[in-house]
C-alpha positions as CSV (number, residue, x, y, z in Angstrom):
1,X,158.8,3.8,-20.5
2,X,156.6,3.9,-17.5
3,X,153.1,5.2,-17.5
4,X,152.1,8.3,-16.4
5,X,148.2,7.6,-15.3
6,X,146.6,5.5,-13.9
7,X,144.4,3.2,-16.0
8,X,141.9,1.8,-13.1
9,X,141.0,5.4,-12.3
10,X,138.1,6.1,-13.7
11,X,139.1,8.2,-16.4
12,X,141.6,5.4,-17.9
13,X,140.3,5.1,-21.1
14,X,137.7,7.8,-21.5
15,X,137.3,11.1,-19.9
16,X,133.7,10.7,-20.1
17,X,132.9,8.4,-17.7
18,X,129.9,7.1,-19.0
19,X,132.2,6.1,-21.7
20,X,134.5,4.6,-19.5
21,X,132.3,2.5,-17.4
22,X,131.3,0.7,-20.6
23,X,134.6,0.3,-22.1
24,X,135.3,-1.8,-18.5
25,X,132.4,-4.1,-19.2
26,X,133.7,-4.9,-22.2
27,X,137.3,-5.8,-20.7
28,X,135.6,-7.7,-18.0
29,X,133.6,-9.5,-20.4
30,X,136.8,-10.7,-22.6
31,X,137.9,-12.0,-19.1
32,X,134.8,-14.8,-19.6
33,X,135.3,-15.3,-23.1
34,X,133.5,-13.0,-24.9
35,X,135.6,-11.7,-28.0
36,X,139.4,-10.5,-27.0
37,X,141.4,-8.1,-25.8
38,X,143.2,-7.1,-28.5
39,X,139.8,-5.9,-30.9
40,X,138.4,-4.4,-27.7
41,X,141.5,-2.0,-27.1
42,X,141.7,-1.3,-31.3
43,X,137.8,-0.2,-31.2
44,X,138.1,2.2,-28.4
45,X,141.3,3.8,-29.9
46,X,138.8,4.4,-32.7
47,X,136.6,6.4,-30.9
48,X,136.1,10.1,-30.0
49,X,135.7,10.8,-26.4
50,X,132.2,11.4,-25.5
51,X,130.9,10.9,-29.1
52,X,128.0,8.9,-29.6
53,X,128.1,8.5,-33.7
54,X,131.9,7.3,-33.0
55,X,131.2,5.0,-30.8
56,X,128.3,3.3,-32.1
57,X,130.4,3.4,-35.6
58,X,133.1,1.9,-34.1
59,X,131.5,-1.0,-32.0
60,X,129.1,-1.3,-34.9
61,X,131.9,-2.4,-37.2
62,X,133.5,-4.6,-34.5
63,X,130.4,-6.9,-34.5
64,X,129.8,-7.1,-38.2
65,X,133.8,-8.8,-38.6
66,X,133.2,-10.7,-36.0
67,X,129.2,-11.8,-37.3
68,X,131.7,-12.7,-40.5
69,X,134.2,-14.6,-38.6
70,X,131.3,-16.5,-37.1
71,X,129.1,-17.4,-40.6
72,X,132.2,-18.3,-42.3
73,X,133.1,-20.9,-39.5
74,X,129.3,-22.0,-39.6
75,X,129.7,-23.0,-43.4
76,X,133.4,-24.3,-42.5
77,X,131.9,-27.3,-40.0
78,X,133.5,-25.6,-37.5
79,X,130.5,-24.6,-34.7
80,X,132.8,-24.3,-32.3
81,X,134.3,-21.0,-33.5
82,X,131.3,-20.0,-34.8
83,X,129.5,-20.2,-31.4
84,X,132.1,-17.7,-29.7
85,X,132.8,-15.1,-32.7
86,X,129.1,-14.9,-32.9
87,X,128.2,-14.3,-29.1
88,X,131.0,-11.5,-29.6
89,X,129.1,-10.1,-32.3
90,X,125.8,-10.0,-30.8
91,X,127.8,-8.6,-27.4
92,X,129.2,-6.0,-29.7
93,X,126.1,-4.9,-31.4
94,X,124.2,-4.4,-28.2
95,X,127.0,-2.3,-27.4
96,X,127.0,-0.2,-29.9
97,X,123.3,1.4,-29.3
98,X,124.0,2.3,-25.7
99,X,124.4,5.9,-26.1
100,X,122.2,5.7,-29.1
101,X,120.1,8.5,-27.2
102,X,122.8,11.0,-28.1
103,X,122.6,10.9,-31.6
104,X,120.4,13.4,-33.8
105,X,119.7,10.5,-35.9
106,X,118.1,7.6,-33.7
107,X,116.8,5.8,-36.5
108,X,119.8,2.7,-36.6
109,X,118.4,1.4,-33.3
110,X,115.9,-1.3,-34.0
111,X,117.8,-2.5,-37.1
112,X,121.2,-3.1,-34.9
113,X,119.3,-4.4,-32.0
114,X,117.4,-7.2,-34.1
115,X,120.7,-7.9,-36.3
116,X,122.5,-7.8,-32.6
117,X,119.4,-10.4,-31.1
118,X,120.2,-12.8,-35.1
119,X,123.6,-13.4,-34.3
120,X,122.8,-14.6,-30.3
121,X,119.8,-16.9,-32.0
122,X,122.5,-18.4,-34.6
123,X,124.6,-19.0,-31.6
124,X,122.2,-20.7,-30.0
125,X,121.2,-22.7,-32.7
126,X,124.9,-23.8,-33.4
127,X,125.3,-25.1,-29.9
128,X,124.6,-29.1,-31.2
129,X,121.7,-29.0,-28.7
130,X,123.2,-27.9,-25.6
131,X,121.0,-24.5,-25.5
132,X,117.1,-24.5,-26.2
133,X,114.4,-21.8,-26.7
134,X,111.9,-22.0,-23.9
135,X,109.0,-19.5,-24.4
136,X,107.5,-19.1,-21.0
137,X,103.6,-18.1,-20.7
138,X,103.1,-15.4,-19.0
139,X,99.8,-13.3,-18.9
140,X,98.1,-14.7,-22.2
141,X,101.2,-14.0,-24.3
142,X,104.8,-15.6,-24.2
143,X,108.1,-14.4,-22.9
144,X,111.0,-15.3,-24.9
145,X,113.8,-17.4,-22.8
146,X,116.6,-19.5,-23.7
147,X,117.8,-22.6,-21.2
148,X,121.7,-22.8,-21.6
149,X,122.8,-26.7,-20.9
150,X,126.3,-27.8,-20.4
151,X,125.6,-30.5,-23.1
152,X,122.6,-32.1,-24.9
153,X,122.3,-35.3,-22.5
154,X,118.6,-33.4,-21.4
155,X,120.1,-34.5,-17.9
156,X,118.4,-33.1,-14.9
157,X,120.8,-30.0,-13.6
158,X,120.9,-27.6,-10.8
159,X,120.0,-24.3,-13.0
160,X,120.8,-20.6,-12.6
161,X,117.9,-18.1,-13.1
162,X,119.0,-14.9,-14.3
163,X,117.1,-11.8,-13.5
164,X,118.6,-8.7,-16.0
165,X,118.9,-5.6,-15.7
166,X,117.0,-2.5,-17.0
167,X,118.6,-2.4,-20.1
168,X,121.4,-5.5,-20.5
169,X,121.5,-7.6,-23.5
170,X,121.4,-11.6,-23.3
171,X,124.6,-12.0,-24.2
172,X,126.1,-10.2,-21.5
173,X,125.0,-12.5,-19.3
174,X,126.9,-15.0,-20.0
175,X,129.7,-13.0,-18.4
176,X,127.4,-11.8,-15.9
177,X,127.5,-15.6,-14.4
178,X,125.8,-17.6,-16.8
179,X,128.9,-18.2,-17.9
180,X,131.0,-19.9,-15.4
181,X,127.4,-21.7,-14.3
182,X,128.3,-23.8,-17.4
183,X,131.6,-24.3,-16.7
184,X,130.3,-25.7,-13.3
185,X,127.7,-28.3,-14.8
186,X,124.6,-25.9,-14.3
187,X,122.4,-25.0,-16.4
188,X,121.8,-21.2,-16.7
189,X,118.0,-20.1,-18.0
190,X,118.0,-16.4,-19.2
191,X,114.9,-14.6,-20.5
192,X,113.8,-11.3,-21.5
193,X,111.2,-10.1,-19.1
194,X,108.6,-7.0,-19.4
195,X,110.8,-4.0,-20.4
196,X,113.4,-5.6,-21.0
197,X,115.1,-6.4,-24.8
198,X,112.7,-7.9,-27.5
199,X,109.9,-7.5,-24.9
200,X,110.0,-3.7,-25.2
201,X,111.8,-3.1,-28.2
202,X,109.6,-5.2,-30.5
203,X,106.6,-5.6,-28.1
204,X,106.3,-2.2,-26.5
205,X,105.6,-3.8,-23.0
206,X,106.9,-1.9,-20.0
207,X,108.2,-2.6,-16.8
208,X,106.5,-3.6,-14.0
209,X,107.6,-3.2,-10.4
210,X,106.2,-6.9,-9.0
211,X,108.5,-8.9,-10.8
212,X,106.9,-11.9,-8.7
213,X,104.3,-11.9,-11.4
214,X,107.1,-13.0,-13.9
215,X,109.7,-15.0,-12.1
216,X,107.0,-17.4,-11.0
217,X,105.7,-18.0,-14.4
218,X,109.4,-18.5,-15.3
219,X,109.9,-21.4,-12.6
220,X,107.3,-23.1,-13.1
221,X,108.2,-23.5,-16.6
222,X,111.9,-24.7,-15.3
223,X,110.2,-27.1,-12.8
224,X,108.0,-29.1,-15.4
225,X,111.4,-29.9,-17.7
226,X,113.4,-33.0,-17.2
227,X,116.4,-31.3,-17.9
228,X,116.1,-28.9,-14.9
229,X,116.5,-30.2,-11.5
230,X,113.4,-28.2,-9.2
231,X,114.5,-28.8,-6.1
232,X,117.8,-27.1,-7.4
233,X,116.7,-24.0,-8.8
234,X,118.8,-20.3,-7.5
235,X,119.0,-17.1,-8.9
236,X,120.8,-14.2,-9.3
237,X,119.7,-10.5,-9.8
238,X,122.4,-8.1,-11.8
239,X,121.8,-4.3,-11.7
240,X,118.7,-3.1,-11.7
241,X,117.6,-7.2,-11.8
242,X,118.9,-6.8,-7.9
243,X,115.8,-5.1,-6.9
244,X,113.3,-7.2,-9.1
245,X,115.0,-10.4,-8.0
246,X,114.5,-9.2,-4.2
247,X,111.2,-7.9,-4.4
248,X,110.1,-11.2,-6.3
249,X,111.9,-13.4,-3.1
250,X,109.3,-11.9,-1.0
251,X,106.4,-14.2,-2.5
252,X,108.7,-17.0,-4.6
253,X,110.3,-19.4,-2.5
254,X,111.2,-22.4,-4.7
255,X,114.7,-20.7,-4.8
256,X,117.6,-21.9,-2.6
257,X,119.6,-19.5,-2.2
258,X,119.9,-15.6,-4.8
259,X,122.6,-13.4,-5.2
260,X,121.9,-9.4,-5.4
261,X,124.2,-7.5,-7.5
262,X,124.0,-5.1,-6.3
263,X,121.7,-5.3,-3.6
264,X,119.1,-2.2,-4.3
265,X,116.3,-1.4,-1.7
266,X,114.9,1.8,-3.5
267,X,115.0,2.1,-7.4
268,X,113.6,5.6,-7.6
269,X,116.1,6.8,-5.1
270,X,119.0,6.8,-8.3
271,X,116.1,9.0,-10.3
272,X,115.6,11.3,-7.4
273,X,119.1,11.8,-5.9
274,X,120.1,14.6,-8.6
275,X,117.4,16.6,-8.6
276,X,117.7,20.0,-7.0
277,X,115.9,20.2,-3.3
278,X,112.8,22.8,-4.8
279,X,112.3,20.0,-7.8
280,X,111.8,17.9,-4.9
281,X,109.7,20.0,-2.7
282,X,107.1,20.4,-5.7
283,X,107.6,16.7,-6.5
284,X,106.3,15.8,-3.1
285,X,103.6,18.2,-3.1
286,X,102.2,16.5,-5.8
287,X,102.5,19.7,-7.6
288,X,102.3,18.9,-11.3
289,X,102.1,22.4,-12.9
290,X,104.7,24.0,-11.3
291,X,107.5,21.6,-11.4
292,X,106.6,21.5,-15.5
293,X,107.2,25.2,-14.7
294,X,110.6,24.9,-13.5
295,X,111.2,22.0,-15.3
296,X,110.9,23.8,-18.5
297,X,112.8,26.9,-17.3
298,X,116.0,25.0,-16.8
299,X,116.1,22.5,-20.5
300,X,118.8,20.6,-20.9
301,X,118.9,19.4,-24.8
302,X,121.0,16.3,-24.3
303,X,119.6,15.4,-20.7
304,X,115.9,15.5,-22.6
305,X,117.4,13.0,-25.1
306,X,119.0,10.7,-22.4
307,X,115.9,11.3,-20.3
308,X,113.5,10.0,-23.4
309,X,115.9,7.0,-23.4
310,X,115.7,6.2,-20.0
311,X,112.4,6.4,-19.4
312,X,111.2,4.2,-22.3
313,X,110.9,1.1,-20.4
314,X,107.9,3.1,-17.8
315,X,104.3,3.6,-18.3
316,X,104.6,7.5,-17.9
317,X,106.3,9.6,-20.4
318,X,107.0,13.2,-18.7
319,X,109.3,13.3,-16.0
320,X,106.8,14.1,-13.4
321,X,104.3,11.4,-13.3
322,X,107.8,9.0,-14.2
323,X,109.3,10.0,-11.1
324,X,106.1,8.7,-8.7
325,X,105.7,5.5,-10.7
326,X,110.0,4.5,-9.8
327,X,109.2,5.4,-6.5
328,X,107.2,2.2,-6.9
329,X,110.2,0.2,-7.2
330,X,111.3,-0.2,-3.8
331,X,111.1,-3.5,-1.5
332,X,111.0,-1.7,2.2
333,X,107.5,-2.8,2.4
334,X,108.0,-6.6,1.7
335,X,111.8,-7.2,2.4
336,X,110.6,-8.7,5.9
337,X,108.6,-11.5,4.0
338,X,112.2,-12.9,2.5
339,X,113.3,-16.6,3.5
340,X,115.2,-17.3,1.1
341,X,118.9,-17.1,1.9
342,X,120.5,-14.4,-0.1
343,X,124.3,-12.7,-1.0
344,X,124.6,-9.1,-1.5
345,X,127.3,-7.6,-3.6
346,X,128.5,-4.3,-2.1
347,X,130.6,-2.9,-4.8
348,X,133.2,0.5,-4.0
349,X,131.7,3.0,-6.3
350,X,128.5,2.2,-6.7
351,X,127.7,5.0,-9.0
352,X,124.0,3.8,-9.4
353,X,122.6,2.6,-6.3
354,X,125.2,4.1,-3.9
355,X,124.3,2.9,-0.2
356,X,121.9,0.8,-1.0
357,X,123.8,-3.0,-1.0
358,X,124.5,-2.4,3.0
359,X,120.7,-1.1,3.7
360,X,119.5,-4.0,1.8
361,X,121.6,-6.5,4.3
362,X,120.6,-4.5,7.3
363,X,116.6,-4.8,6.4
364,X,116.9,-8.7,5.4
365,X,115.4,-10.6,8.2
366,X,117.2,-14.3,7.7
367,X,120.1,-15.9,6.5
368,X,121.8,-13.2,4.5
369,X,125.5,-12.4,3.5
370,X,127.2,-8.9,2.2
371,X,130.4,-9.4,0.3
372,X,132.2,-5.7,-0.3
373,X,134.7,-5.3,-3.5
374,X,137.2,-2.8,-3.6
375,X,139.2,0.0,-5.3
376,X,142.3,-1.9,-4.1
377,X,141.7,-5.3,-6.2
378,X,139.9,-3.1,-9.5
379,X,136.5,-4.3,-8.7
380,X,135.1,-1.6,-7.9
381,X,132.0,0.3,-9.9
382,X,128.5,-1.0,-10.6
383,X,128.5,-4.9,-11.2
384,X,132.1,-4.9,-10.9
385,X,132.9,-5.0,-14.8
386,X,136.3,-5.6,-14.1
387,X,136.3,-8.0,-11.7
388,X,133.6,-10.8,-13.2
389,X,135.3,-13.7,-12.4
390,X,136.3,-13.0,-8.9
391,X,132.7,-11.9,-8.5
392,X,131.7,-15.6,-10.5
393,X,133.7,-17.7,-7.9
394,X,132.5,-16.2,-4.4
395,X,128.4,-15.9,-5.9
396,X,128.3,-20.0,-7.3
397,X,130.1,-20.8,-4.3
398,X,127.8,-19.4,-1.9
399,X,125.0,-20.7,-4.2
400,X,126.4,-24.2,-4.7
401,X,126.7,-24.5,-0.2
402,X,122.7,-24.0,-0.3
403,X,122.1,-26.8,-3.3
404,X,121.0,-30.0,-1.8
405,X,123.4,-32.2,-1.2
406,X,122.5,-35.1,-4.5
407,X,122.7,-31.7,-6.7
């Protein structure tokens, strides 16, 4: 029987496309290993369109089979199986609080996120010494990172430094990259950075717009390791991480060569772009009253909820003084100080940063590549969740043509 829709359309799975969109990342991610198909596709059939209770029941159970699956392989010997059913379960579990901000009851959050963040540290630890913790100092406190190796030899590698997004979990970047970096004899160093993961969920620190101040602390760290080669170092930005990772390239230069995905030239654009031209107007004015005024006059229960989500990782906490601080995230004022070569991923669809990859390019004043993906080929949408490993192969090759040649 043939089928009467089309699945790639966004719509495929879910009606609501915010639904949607996340169902495709977790497709993509099978693609790199992470879990299968088959549990992916039974979880979603369990779950109501556009309900946030049924999706964050169904994902919820997902993860604790597979957190099963991995502890009874761990007490089997068999560390093999337990390393990938429990990356699945901590994958699952961060995936199950994403629309956590539209349920009445909030209060399952930090418990799944810290049983979510036990299952990637039991991975870790089951990984015969290939992976290591490496705390990196930053600012009188520590930063909690974790260098993947492709085996324990502590030989000196080229490595992968990941910059995440505003709200990914660790292990989704191992199909974000980190991944295939391993497959390619790199290592991959991935860290939770202010705002991001344990660092605002247990720690309460925010996000910062000059991410220079933390990806410099986090290579010096790599460079003093034997098992990291520093003369080999590049990087890669994913979602929001493509705007920290460019602003950062405008005062680090130990990298060789980054990739932007996407490339993103004005964070507080994406805030901005939906609200309605007199919104605006006062916003510019600087006039606070009023647009708390109008503001008020036009509530939206479940976009406060979202809103209170979003905005968690900021200073402010009202919309007003939240929308000047993202203005601060924007790189037009330093993109010209960027020497480091650097690949940005134009993806059809962008629904976040829509534009922006192609400005980026045209305001980048060295050597500097765009690579487009399409509707055609199903890589289309933010980060191209269904197309990871054809995103994998063209970023490490352009990376692995800047490495020096011994690397």
């Amino acid at each position: 029987m043939a089928l009467t829709r089309r699945l790639t359309a966004r719509g495929g799975f879910f009606e609501d496309a915010d639904f949607d969109y996340e169902t495709r990342i977790m497709l993509g991610a099978t693609a790199c290993g992470t879990g299968d198909v088959g549990p992916v596709l039974a979880t979603i059939d369990r779950i109501a369109d556009g309900d946030a209770h049924s999706w964050f029941v169904a994902w919820s159970d997902l993860a604790a089979d597979f957190a099963a699956r991995g502890d009874a392989a761990l007490a089997a010997g068999h560390a093999d199986t337990a390393r990938w059913a429990l990356v699945a379960a901590s994958q699952y579990y961060g995936k199950a609080v994403v629309f956590i901000d539209g349920m009445a009851d909030q209060s399952a959050f930090l418990p799944t996120f810290r049983t979510h963040r036990a299952c990637w540290d039991r991975a870790v630890d089951a990984s015969d010494g290939h992976h290591v913790r490496v705390s990196i100092p930053y600012e009188g406190r520590e930063l909690p990172g974790y260098l993947l190796r492709p085996d324990a030899s502590g030989a000196a590698r080229p490595t992968l430094v990941v910059t995440n997004g505003s709200d990914g979990t660790l292990p989704s970047l191992l199909s974000y990259g980190a991944g295939e970096a391993l497959a390619r004899g790199y290592n991959a160093f991935l860290f939770d950075g202010p705002g991001q993961q344990s660092m605002l969920f247990e720690h309460q620190m925010r996000f910062r717009p000059d991410w220079e101040a933390v990806l410099t602390p986090v290579i010096d760290t790599l460079v003093g390791r034997a098992d990291v080669d520093g003369e080999a170092l590049v990087g890669y930005g994913i979602s929001q991480g493509g705007y920290w990772l460019t602003r950062a390239l405008a005062f680090e230069h130990r990298l060789r060569a980054a990739v932007a995905d996407p490339g993103v030239v004005d964070v507080g654009a994406s805030w901005t772009a939906a609200l309605p031209a007199p919104l605006l107007k006062l916003l510019d004015a600087g006039r606070r009253e009023e647009f708390d005024a109008a503001l008020r006059a036009h509530a939206d229960p479940a976009r406060a909820r979202t809103l209170a989500f979003r905005s968690k990782p900021y200073v402010s906490d009202n919309l007003f003084d939240l929308l000047n601080e993202v203005r601060a995230y924007q790189v037009r004022d330093v993109v010209g100080r960027i020497t480091t070569p650097l690949l940005v991923l134009d993806p059809a669809d962008e629904q976040f940063f829509p534009g922006q990859p192609r400005e980026l390019f045209d305001l980048l004043p060295g050597e500097k590549q765009i690579m487009e993906f399409t509707d055609d080929s199903g890589t289309n949408w933010h980060c191209q969740p269904t197309g990871r490993r054809l995103t994998h192969t063209a970023m490490l090759d352009y990376l692995a043509d800047h490495l020096p040649a011994a690397a």
